[in-house]
N, C-alpha and C positions, 0 to 999 in steps of 0.2 A: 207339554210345557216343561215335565220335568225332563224329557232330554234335550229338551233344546239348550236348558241350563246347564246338562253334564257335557251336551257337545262343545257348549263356549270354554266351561272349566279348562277343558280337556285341551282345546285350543288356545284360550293363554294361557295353561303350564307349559305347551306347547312350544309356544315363543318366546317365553321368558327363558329357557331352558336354551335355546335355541341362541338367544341372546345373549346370556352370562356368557355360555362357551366361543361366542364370537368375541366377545370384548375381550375375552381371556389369553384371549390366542393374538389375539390383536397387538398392537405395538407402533402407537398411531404417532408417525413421525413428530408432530409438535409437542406433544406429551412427553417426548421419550430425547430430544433433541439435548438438556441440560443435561441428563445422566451422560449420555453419549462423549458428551465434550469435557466430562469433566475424567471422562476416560483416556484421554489426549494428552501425552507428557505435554509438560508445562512449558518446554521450550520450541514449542510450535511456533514459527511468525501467522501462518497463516492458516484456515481451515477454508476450504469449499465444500460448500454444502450444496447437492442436489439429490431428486426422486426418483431410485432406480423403477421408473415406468418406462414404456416407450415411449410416449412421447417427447420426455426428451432429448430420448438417444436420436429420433426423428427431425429432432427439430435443428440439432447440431448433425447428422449426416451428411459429410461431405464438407462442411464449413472450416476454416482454414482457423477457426476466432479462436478456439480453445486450444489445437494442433502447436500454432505457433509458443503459445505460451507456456504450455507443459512437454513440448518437443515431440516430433513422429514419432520419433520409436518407443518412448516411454509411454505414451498415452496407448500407444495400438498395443503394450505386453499389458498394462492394465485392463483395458477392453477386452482383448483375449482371455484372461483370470477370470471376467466379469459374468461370459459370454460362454466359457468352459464351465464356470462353479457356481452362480448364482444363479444363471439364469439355465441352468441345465434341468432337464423334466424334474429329476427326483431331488430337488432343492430349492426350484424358483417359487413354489408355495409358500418359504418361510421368508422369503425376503425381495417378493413382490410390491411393489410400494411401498417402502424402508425408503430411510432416506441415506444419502453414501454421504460418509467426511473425507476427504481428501486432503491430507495435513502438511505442510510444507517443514523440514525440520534441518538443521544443520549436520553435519556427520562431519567426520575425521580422514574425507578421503577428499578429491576432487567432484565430486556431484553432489547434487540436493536430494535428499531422501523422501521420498512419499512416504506416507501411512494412509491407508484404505481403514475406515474404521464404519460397520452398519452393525444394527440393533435386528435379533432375528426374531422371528415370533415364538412366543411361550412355551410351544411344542416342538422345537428343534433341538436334538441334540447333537452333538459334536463332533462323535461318531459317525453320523448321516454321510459325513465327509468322504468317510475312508471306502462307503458301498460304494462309490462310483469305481474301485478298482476292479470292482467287477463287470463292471463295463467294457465290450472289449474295442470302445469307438472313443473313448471320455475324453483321450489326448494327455490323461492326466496317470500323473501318479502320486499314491497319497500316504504319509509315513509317518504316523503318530512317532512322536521323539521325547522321551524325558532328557533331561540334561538338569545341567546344577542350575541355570535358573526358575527351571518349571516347563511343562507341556506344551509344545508343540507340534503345528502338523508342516511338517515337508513337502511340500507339492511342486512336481518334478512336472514344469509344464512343456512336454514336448516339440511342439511347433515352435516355440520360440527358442530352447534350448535354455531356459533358468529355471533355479529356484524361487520358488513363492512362501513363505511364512505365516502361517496364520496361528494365531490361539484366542483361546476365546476366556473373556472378562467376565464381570459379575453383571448380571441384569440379562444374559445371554446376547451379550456384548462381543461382536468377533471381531478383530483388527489384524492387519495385512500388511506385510512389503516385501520386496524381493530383496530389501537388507536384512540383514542377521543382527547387523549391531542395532540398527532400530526397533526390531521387535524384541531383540530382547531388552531393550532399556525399556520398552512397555510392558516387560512382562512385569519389572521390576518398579515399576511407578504406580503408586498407591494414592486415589482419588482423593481416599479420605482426609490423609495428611498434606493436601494440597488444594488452597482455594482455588476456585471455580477462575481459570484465568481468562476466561472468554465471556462476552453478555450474549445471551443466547437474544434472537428477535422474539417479540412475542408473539404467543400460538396464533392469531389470525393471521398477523403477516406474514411468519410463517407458511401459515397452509396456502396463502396465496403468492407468494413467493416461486420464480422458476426454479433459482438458483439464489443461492447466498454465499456472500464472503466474511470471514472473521478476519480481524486481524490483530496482533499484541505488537504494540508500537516499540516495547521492550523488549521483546527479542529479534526486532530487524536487525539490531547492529554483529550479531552473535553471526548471522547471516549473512550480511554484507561485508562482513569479515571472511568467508569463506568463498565468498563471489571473486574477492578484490585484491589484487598485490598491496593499493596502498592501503590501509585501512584507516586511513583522515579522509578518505575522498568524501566531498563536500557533496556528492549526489543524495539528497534525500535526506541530508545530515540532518534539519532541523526537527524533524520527524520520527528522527531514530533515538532523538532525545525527550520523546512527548511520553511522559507516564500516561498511557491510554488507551482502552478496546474501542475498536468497530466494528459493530455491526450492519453490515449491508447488503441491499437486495439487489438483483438484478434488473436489469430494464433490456430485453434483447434487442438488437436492431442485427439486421443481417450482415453490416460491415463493421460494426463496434460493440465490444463490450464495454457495458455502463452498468455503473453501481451506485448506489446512493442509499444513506441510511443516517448514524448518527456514530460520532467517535465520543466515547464520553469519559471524558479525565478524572485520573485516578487521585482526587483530591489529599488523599492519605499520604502520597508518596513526595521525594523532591520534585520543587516548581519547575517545569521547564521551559523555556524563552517562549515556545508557541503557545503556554498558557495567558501567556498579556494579552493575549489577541483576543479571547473568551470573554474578557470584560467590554470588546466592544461592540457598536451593530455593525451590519452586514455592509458593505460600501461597492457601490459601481467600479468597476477594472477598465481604471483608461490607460495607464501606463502601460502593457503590454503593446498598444496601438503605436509606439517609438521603437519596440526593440530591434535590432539588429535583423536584419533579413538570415543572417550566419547564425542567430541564436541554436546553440547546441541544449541547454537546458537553462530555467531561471526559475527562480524563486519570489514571487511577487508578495506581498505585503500591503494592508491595506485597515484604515483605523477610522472610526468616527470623531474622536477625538483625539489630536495628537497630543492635547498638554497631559491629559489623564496618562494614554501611552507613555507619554516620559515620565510621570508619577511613578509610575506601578515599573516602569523599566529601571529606576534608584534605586526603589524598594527593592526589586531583584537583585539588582546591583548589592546593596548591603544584605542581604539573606546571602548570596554567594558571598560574602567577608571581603569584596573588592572594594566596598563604597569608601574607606577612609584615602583609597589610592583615587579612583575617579574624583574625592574631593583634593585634593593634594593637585593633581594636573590641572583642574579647574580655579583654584587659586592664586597657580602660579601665569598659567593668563592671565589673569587680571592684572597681576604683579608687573607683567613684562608688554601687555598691551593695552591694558587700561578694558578690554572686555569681559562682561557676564555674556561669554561663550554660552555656556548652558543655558541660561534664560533666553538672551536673543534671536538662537536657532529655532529655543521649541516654539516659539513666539511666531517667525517663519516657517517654521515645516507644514505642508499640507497633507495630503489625506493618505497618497501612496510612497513608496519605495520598494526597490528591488535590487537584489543582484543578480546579473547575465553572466552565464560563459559562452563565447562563440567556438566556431568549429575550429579554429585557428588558435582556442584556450586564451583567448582576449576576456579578463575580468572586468565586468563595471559594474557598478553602484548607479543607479538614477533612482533619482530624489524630486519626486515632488516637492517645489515651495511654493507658497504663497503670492513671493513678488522677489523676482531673480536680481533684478535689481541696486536691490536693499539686502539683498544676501553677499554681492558680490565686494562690497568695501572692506566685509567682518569677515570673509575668507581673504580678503588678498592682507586683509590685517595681521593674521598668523599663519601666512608664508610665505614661501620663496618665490616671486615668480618671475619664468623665464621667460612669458612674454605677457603682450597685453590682457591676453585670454586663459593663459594657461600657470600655472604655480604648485608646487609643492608644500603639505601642510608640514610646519614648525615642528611638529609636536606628535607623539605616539599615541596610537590605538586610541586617537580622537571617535571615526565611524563607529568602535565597539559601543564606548560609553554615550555615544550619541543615539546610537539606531539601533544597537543591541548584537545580538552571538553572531547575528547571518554575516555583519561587517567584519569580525574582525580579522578577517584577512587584508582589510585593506589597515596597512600600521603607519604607513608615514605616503598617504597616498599622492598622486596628484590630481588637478582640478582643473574644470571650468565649468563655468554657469552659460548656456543654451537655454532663452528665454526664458520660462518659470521651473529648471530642470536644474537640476544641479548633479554635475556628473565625473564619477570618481575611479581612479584606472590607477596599476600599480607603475605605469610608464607614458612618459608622454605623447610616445609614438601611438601609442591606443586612444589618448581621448581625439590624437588629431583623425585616425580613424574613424572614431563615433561621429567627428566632426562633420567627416565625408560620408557618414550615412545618411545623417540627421538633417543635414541640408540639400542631399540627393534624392533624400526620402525612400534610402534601401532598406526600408522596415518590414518585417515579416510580415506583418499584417498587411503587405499589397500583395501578398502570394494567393492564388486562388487556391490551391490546398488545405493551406493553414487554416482560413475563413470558413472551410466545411469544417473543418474540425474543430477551431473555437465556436460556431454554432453548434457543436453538441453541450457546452460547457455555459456554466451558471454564468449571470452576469453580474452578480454579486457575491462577493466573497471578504472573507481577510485575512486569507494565508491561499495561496494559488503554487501549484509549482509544476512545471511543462519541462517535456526532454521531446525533443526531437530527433528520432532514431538516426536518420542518414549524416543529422549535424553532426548530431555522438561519435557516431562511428570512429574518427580518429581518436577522439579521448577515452573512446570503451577500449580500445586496444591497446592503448598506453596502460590502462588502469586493472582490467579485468585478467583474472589469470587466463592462461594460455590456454587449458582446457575449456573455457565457458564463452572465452571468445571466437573459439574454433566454432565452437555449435553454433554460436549466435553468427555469423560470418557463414559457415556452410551448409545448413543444415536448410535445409524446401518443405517445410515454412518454419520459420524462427522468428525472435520479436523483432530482427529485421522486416520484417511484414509489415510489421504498423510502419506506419507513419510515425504517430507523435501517440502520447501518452501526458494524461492530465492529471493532476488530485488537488483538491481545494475545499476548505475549511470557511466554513461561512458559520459566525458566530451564534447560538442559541442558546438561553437558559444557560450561562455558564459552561457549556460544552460546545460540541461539532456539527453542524447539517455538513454533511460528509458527500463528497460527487467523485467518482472515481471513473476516467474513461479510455479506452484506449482504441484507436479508429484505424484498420489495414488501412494500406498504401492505394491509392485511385492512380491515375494515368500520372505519370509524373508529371512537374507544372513545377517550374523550377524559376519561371520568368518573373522579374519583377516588376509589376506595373510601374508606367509612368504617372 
């Protein structure tokens, strides 16, 4: 009896001992996922997060989904770094199931900088790196470097003919690029003195998560400033102005990536136009079922209550210090035509609104109302019109103070009302166009491609916004510098690939239920039903 009890003893010191030194060594992806991130200079837009496992690299082998969007060549010098130095015999033990961040950042040149940032386990040290040069197959070369901003390692990756950067962080934290100016602006970016600017997901969903996306809605513009000649381009604009992180997970489909999660606004900071939208519920999207067959990209908008919307869109209004001008214009209507403009619209406005640009850079505004009708006397009341159907508004940056930031491009538009629609172009030659859509019925949505692809997409939202790559195409060449248009334009596979590309804000708890999608191109299908 008494050894049966020293043999148990003996065996769970056995496993406890066994166990401490596992957990020790350990470095369990959800645990360790906030330190990670908060290791990421602050001017990241975006992080990916996935598990360097096989499966999967198995699961995306061969798939064009991720290729297109991080470019061939950039993704296969990554994979090769990956393939050469993590997953090499005498290192793949520390960072076997780690999870990888892949950091999107702006730089000072013509391209987008990556950062590789993974968490190694307890027992790796940094040095481990430089044994592979005794390797005489490793393909690498490896070359501890001090310099004036601190340590790193030089890795001289053969096959591809570049350099790779790595140094390694606190928590035995190692971060990666094949830029110098990136990794040194990480050598020099201090966590502590900088809040957490990403919402990590929480550890179950995490664990159960393929893949995940971060995103800081604050620093898209710093970004899309480096994409873009023009830097007003209205792609993504209202977004690029939302104080707010996302966190989102993956959903794989073998012809799209989908993401979904929650964007949740940074209550602390300035309000921005896509915060109105948060005070409302979620609303079915039927205005997209009129747009243009030409639609290049739109921004859709969608409210359970339109008088609240107008409430909270004055209030806005006077927080940004415009409201004594928006009342000023509205008084002197009244003065010169006897209307409460402002009351009687919001009185008529219904549930959606959007602005299109087609491939041909045709802007419109359509407007849900209530009853087209009884709209059309109070517009032809404050303007000019040169015919039955069609007139120009009296009066400036009416749509701003009306509909909010997404309008105000349209400042002194023209009109007409298309049964319960009311629809606004900066020439007349454009609405008589919408005219010949509208009653041809050349709406996107008779395209059978289109129709796969808004069946991946929620049918409730109330912020929606679609680019359509092939429509784009002329305005991403006008728009995009010369070098990001070349890749996009030549490069087998590029986000020419997709088709179309989604993201949509469906209101929760004062925040985002967040859908992000983007679906490769099927057999082309370009016809538009009768």
């Amino acid at each position: 009896m008494k050894r049966l009890i020293v043999t148990t003893l003996i065996l769970l010191a056995a496993a406890i001992t066994i166990t401490v030194v596992y957990f020790k060594n350990l470095t369990p992806p959800g645990v360790r996922t906030s330190q990670v991130m908060r290791s990421i200079p602050g001017n990241a837009a975006a992080v990916f997060e996935f598990n360097n496992e096989k499966g999967f690299y198995d699961i995306f082998k061969g798939s064009t989904l991720l290729t297109a969007v991080a470019g061939k060549e950039k993704l296969a010098a990554m994979d090769t770094v990956r393939r050469l130095l993590l997953a090499a015999s005498q290192l793949d033990q520390f960072f076997e199931g780690q999870n990888i961040f892949i950091s999107v950042h702006p730089s000072n040149s013509d391209d987008v900088n990556l950062l590789i940032t993974i968490p190694a386990t307890n027992d790796f040290k940094i040095d481990d790196f430089t044994k592979l040069n005794k390797l005489p197959n490793s393909g690498l070369t490896i070359t501890p470097v001090q310099n004036t901003v601190g340590l790193e390692y030089n890795v001289f990756v053969k096959s591809i003919n570049k350099h790779f950067y790595i140094i390694k962080k606190d928590h035995n934290i190692l971060t990666g690029s094949f830029s110098k100016e990136l990794i040194d602006q990480s050598i020099l970016y201090r966590d502590d003195k900088n809040p957490n600017v990403f919402v990590p997901l929480p550890e179950q969903q995490n664990a159960n998560s393929l893949a995940n996306l971060y995103i800081n809605y604050a620093q898209l513009q710093p970004l899309f400033d480096q994409l873009f000649k023009n830097k007003n381009t209205d792609i993504f604009k209202s977004f690029k102005l939302l104080p707010a992180l996302a966190a989102l997970s993956l959903n794989y489909k073998n012809d799209a990536l989908m993401f979904n999660g929650f964007t949740t606004i940074q209550h602390n900071h300035t309000t921005g136009y896509l915060n109105l939208f948060a005070a409302q519920q979620p609303v079915a999207n039927h205005l997209k079922d009129i747009f243009p067959a030409t639609t290049a990209y739109s921004i859709n908008f969608a409210v359970s209550d339109p008088q609240k919307f107008s409430a909270d869109l004055s209030q806005w209004h006077i927080n940004a210090g415009i409201g004594n001008e928006k009342n000023q214009l509205f008084t002197k209507i009244k003065a010169e035509t006897g209307l409460f403009l402002k009351s009687e619209f919001e009185h008529l406005l219904a549930n959606e609104f959007a602005v299109v640009t087609t491939r041909y850079q045709e802007k419109y505004a359509i407007v849900s109302v209530k009853d087209g009708s009884k709209l059309l006397p109070i517009m032809m009341n404050i303007s000019t019109m040169t015919n039955d159907n069609i007139g120009q508004f009296n009066y400036d940056k009416l749509p701003f103070y009306l509909l909010g930031d997404a309008f105000s491009i349209f400042r002194k538009p023209y009109f007409m009302i298309v049964d319960n629609y009311l629809i606004l172009a900066t020439t007349a030659s454009e609405l008589k166009s919408y005219s010949d859509t509208y009653y041809n019925r050349k709406f996107i949505s008779k395209i059978d491609q289109y129709n796969q692809f808004d069946d991946l997409l929620a049918e409730r939202s109330n912020v929606a916004f679609f680019i359509n790559f092939k429509n784009s195409q002329s305005i991403l060449k006008r728009d995009l510098k010369d070098t990001f248009f070349n890749a996009y334009e030549n490069q087998v596979p590029s986000w020419k690939s997709y088709y179309a590309a989604a993201y949509q804000f469906t209101a929760s708890d004062k925040n985002f239920y967040t859908n992000f999608c983007m679906r490769l191109n099927t057999i082309d299908s370009t016809t538009v039903k009768k």
